[in-house]
DSSP file (Angstrom, degrees, kcal/mol; ACC not computed):
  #  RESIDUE AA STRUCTURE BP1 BP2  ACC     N-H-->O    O-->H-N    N-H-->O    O-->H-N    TCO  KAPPA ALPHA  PHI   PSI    X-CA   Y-CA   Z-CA
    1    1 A X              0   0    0      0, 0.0     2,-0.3     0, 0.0    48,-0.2   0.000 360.0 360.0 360.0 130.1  -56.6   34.5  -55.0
    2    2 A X  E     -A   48   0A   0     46,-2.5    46,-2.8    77,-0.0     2,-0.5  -0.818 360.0-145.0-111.8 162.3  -57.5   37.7  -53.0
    3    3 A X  E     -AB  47  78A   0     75,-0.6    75,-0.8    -2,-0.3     2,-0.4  -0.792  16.8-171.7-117.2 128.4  -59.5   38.4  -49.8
    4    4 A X  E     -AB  46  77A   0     42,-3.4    42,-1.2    -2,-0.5     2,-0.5  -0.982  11.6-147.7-136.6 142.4  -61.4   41.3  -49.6
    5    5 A X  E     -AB  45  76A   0     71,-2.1    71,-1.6    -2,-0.4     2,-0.4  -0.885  17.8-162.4-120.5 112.9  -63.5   43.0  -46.3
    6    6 A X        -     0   0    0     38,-4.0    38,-0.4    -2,-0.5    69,-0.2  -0.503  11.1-160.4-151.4 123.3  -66.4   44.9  -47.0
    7    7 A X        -     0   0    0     -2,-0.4    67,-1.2    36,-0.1     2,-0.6  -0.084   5.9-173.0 -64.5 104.9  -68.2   47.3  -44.8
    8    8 A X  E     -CD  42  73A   0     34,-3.5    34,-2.7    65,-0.2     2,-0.2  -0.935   8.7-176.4 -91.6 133.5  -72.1   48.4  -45.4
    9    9 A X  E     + D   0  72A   0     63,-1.8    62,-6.1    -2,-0.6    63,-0.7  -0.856  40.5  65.6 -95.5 149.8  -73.3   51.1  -43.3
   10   10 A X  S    S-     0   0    0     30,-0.3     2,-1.2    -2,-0.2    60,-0.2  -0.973 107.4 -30.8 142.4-173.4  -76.9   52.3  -43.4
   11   11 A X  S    S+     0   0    0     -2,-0.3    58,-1.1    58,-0.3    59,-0.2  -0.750  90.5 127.6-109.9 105.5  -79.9   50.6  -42.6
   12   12 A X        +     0   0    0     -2,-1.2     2,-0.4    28,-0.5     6,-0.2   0.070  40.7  77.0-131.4  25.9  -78.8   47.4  -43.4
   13   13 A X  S    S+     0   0    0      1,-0.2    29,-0.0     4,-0.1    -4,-0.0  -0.999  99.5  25.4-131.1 140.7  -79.2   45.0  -40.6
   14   14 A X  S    S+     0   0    0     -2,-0.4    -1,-0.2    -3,-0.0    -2,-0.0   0.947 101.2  93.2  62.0  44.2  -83.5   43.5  -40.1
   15   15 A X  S    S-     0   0    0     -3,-0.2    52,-0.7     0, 0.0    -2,-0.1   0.189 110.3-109.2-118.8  11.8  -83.9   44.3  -43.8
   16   16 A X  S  > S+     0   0    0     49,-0.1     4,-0.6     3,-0.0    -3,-0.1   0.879  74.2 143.4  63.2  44.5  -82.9   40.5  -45.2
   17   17 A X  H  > S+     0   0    0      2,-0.1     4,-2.1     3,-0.1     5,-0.3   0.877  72.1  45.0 -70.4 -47.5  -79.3   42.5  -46.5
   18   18 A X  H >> S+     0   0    0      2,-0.2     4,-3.0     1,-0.2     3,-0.9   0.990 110.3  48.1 -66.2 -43.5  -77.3   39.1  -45.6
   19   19 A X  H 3> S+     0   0    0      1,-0.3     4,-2.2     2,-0.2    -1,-0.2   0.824 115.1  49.1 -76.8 -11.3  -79.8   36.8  -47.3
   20   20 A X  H 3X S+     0   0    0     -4,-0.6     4,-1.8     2,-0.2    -1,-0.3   0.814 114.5  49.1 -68.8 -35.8  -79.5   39.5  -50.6
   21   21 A X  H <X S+     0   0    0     -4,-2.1     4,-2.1    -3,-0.9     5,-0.3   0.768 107.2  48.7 -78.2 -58.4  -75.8   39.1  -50.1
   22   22 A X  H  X S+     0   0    0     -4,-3.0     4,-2.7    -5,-0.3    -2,-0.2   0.988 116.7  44.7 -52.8 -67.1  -75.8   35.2  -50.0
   23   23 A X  H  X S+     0   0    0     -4,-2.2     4,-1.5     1,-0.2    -2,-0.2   0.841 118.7  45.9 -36.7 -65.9  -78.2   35.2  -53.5
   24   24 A X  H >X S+     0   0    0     -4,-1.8     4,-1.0     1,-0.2     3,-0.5   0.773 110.5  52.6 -27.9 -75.8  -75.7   38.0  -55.0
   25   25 A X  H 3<>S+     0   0    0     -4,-2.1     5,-0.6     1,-0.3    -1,-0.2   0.830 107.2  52.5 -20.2 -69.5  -72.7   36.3  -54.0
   26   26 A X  H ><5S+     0   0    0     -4,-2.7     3,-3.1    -5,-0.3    -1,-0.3   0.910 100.9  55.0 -33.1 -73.5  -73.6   33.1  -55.5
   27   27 A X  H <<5S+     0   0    0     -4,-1.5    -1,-0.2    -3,-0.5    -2,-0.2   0.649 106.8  51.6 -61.5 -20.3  -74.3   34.2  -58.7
   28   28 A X  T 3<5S-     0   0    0     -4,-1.0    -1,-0.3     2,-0.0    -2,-0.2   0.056 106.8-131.8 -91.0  39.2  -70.8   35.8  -59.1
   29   29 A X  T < 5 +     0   0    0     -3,-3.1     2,-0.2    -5,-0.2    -3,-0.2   0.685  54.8 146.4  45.4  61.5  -69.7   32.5  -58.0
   30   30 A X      < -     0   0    0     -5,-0.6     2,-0.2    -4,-0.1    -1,-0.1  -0.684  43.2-122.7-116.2 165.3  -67.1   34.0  -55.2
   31   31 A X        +     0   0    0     16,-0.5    16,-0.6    -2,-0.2     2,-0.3  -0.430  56.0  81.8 -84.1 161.1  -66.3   32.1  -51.4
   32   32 A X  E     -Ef  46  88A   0     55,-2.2    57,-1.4    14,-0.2     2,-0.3  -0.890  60.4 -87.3 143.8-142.9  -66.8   33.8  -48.3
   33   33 A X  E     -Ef  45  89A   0     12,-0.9    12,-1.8    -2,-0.3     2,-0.3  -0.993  16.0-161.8-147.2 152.5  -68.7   34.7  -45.8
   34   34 A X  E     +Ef  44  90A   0     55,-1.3    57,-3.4    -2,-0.3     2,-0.3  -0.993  19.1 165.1-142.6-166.5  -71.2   37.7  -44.5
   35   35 A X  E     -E   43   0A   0      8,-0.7     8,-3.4    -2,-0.3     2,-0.3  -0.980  41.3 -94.2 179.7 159.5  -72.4   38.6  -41.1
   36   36 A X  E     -E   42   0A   0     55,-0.4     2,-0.4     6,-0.3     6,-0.2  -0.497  37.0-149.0 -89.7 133.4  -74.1   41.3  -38.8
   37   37 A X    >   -     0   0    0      4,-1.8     3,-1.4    -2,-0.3    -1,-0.0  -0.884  23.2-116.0-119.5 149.3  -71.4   43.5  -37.0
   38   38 A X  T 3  S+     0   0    0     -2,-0.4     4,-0.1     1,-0.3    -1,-0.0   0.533 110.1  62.3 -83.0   9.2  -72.5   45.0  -33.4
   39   39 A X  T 3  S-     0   0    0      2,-0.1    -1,-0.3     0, 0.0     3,-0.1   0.300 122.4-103.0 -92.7  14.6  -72.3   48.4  -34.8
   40   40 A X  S <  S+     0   0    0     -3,-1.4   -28,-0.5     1,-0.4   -30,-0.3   0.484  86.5  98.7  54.8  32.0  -74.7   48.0  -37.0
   41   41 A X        -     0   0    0    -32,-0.1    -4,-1.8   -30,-0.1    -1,-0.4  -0.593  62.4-121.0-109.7-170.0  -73.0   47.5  -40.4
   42   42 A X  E     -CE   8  36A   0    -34,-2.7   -34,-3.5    -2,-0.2     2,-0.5  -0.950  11.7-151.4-125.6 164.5  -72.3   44.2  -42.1
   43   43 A X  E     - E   0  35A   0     -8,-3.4     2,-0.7    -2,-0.3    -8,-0.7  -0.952   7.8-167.2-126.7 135.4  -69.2   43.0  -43.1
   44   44 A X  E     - E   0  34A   0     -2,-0.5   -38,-4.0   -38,-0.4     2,-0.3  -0.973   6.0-162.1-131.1 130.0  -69.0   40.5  -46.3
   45   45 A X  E     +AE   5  33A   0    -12,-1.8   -12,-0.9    -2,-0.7     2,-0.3  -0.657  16.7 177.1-108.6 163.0  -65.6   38.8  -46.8
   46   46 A X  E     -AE   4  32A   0    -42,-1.2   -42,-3.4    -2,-0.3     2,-0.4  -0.936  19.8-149.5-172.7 133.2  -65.4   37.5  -50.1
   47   47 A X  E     +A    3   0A   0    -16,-0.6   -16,-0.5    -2,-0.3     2,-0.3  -0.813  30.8 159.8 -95.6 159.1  -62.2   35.5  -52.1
   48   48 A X  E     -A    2   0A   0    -46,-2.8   -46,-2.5    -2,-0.4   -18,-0.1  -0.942  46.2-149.5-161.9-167.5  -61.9   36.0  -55.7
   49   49 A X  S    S+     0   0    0     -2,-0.3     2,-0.5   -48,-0.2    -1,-0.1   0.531  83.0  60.4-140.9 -44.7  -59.6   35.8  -58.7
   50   50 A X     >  -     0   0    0      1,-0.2     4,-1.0   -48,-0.1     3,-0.2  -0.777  58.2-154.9-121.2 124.9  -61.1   38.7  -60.8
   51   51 A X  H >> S+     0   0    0     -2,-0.5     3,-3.6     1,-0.2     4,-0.8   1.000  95.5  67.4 -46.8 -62.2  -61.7   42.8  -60.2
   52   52 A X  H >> S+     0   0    0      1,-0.3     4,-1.0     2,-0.2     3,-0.7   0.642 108.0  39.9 -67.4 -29.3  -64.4   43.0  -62.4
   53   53 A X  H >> S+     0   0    0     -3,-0.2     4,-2.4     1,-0.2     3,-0.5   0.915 107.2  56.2 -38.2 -52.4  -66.3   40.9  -59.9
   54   54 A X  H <X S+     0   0    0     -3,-3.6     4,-2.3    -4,-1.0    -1,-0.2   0.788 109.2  47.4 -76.5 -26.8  -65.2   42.2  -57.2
   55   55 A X  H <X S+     0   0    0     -4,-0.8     4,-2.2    -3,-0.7    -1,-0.2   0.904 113.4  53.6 -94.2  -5.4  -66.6   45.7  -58.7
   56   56 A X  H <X S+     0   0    0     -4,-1.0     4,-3.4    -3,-0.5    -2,-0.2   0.944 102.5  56.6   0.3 -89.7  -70.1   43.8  -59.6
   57   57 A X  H  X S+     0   0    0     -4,-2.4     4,-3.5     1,-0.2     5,-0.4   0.800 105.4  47.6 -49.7 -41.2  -70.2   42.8  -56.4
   58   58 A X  H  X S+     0   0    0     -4,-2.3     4,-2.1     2,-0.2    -1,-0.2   0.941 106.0  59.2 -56.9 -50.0  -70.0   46.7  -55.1
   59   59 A X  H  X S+     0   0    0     -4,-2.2     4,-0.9     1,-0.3    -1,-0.2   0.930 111.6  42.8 -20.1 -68.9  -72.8   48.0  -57.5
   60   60 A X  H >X S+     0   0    0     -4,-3.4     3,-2.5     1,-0.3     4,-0.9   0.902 107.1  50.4 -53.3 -53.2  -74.8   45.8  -56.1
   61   61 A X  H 3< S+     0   0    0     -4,-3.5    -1,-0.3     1,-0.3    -2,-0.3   0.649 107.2  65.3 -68.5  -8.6  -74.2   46.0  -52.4
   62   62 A X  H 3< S+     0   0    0     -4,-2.1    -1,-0.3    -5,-0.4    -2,-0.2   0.959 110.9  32.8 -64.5 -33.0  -74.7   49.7  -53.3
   63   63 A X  H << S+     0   0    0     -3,-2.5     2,-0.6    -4,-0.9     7,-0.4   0.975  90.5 171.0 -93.2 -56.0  -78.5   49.0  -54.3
   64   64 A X     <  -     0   0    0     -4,-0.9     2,-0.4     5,-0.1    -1,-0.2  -0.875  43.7 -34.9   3.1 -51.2  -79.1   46.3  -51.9
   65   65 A X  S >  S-     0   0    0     -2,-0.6     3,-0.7    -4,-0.1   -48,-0.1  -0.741  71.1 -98.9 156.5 157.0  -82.7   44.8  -51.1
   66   66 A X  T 3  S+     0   0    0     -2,-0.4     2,-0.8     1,-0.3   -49,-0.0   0.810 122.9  46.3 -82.5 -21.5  -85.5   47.0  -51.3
   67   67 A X  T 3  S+     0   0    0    -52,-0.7    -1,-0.3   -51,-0.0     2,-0.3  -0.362  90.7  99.6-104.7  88.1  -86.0   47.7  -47.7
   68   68 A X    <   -     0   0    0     -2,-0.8   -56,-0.2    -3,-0.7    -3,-0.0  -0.695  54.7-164.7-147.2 151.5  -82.1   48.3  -47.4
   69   69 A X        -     0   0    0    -58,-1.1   -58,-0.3    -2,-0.3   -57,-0.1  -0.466  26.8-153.9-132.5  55.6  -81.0   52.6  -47.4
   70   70 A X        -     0   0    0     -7,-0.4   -60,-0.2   -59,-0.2     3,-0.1  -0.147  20.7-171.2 -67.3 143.3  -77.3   51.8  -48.0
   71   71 A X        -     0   0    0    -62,-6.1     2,-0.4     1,-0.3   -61,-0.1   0.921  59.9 -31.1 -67.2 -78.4  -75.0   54.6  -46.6
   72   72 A X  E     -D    9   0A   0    -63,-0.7   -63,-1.8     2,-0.0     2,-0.4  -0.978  43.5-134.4-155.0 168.8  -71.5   53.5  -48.0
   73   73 A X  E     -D    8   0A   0     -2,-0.4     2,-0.3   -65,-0.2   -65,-0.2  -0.890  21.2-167.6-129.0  93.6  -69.5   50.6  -49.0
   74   74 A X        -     0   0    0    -67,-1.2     2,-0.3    -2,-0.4    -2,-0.0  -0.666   9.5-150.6 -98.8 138.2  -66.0   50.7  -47.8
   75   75 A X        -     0   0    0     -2,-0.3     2,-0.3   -69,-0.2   -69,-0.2  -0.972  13.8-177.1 -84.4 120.9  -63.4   48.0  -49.3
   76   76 A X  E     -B    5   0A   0    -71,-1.6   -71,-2.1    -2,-0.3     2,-0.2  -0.903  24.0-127.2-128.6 162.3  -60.2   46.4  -47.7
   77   77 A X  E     -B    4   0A   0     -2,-0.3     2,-0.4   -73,-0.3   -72,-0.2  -0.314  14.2-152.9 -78.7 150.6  -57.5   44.2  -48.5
   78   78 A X  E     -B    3   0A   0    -75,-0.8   -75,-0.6    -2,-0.2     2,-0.4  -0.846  17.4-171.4-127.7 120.7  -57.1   41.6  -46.4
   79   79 A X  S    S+     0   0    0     -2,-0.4     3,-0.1     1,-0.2   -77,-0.0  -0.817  80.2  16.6-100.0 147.0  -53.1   40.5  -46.6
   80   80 A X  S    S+     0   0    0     -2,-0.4    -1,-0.2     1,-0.3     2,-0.1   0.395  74.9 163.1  87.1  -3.5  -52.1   37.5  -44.9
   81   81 A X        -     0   0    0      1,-0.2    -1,-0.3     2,-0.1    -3,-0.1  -0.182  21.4-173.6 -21.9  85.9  -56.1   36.4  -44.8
   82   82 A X        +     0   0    0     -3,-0.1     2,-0.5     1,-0.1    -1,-0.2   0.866  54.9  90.3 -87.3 -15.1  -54.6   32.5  -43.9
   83   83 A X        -     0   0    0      1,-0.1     2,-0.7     0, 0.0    -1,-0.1  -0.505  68.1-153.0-103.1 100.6  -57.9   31.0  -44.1
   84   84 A X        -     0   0    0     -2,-0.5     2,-0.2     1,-0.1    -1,-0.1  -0.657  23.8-147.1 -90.9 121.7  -59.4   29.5  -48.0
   85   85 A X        -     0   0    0     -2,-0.7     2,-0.6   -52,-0.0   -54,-0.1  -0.505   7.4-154.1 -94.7 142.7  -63.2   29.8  -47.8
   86   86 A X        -     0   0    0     -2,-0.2   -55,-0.1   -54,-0.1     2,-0.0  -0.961  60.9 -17.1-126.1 117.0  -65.1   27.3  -49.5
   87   87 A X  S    S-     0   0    0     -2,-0.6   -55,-2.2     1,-0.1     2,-0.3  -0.415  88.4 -86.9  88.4-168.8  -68.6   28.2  -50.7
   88   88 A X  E     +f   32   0A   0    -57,-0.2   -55,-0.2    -3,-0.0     2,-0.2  -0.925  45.7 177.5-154.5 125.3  -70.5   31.4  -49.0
   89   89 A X  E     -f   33   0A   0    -57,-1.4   -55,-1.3    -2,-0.3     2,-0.7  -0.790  35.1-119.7-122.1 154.8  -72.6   31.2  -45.7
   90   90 A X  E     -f   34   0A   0     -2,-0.2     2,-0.2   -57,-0.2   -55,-0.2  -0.779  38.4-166.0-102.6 109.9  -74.4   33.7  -43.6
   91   91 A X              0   0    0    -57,-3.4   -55,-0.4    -2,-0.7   -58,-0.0  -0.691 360.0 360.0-109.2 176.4  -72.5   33.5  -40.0
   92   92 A X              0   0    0     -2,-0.2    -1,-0.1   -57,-0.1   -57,-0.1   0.302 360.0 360.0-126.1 360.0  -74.0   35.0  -36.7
């Protein structure tokens, strides 16, 4: 299983982006988490097994919720990530 960090920039925070994030998430049936960053991106941590999700998932978070203007969608690795996320919740 891999962990992956990934950054939206744009105007993506007081546009329901995380509760678009939770639905998405679900439905590719990944763990994780996402959350509000104090620079104003969000960051969605996410485990999964499978690329082709993982590039799903980007598509989407490209388009986001309708009053969403995402900028860009940056990806990272996360090694050594010790923590196995169960389910996917919106933290604060």
């Amino acid at each position: 299983m891999e962990t992956r960090r990934l950054v939206v920039s744009g105007i993506v925070q007081g546009v329901g982006y995380r509760h678009f994030v939770l639905g998405l998430v679900r439905r590719l049936d990944m763990a994780g988490y996402v959350r509000n960053l104090p620079d104003g991106t969000v960051e969605v941590v996410v485990q999964l097994e499978e690329e082709a999700r993982l590039k799903a998932l980007v598509n989407e978070l490209k388009k986001g919720p309708p009053a969403s203007r995402v900028a860009t969608v940056k990806v990272h690795a996360l090694t050594g990530f010790g923590e196995e996320l169960n389910g996917f919740t919106v933290r604060l």
